[in-house]
N, C-alpha and C positions, 0 to 999 in steps of 0.2 A: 375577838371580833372578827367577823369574815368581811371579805370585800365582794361577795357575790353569792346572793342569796336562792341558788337556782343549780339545777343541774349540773354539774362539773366533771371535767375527764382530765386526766395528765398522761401525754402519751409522750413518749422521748425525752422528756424530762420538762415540756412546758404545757402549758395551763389552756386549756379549750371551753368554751360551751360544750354540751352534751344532752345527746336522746339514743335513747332505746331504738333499735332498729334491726328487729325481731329475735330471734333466740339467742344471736351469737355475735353480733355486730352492733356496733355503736357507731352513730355519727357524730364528729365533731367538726367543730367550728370558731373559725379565730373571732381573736378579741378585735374589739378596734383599735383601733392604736398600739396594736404589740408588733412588735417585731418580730419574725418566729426562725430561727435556724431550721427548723422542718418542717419544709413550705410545699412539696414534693407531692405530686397527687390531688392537688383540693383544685374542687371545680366552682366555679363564680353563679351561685344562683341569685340575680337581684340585688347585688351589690353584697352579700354574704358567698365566704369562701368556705366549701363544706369540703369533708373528707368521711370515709366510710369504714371502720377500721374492727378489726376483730378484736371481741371483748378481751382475750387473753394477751394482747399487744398492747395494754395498758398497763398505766403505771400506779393509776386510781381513776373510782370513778365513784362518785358520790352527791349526794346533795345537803347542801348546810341551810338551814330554815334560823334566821334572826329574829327574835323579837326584842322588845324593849317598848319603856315606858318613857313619856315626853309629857310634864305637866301633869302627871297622873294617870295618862291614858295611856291603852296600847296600841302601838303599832307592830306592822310586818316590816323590816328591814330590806330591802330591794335590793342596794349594793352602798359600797360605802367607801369614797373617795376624797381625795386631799381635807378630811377633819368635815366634811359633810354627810350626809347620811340620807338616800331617797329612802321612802317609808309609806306605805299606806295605812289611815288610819285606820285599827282593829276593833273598835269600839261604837256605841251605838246613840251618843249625845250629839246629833248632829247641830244644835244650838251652842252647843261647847267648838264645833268644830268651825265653823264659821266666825265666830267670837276670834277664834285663835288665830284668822288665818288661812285656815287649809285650802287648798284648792280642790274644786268639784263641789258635788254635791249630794244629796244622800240616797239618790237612785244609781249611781256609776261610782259611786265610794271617792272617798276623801284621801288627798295624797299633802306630802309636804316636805320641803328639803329641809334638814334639820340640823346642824353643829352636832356634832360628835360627844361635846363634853359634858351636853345638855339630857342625852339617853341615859336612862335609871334602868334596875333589873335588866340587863344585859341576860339573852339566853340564845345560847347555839347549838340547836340540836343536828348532828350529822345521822345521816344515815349511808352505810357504806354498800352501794351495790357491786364493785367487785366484789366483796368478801360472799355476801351472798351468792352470786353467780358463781362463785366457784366452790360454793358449799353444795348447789346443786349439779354442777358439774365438776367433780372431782377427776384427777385424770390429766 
């Protein structure tokens, strides 16, 4: 299971948000709530602390897509903390989704916090874009 379902970078050995930020650079961005030994350079946009760093000063950089099924249906997995699970529902019974709960409704999609123990078919697809970038930049 991952615990964040979205862009990711590891630069000096700890965990960041992450974007693309043109051929050879990546921006990253702390967690809330972490603590970072390498705080060094990040600038405060909007209450987010960003840093600008070259793709080859990384340690990984990747993104992990969660699904899973809850009662039968599927969702997208958002992130996944203390034995909870944010999720959007991926399915299209919005009379089932209502029924159950979920929050929203079927024009801005259906979301719902969900117990960890309660997710079926678990699947985590990674996609690794340093390996790529340096498959197209060798060197």
């Amino acid at each position: 299971m991952t615990k964040y379902s979205q862009e990711m970078a590891e630069y000096r050995g700890e965990v960041f948000y992450a974007g693309g930020e043109g051929d050879r650079h990546v921006w990253i961005r702390k967690l809330p709530g972490v603590a970072y030994v390498n705080d060094e350079g990040f600038q405060n946009y909007n209450g987010r602390e960003l840093k600008t760093v070259a793709v080859e000063d990384l340690d990984a950089w990747y993104v992990e897509k969660m699904t899973a099924t809850w009662r039968g249906q599927p969702f997208n997995v958002i992130s996944v903390e203390n034995g909870k699970a944010e999720a959007g529902y991926a399915g299209g019974e919005y009379v089932w989704a209502a029924q159950n709960g979920l929050e929203g409704d079927q024009y801005n999609g259906y979301r719902a916090t969900l117990d960890v123990g309660e997710l079926a078919d678990v699947q985590v697809d990674r996609t690794d874009y340093l390996a790529r970038w340096k498959e197209k930049n060798p060197g």
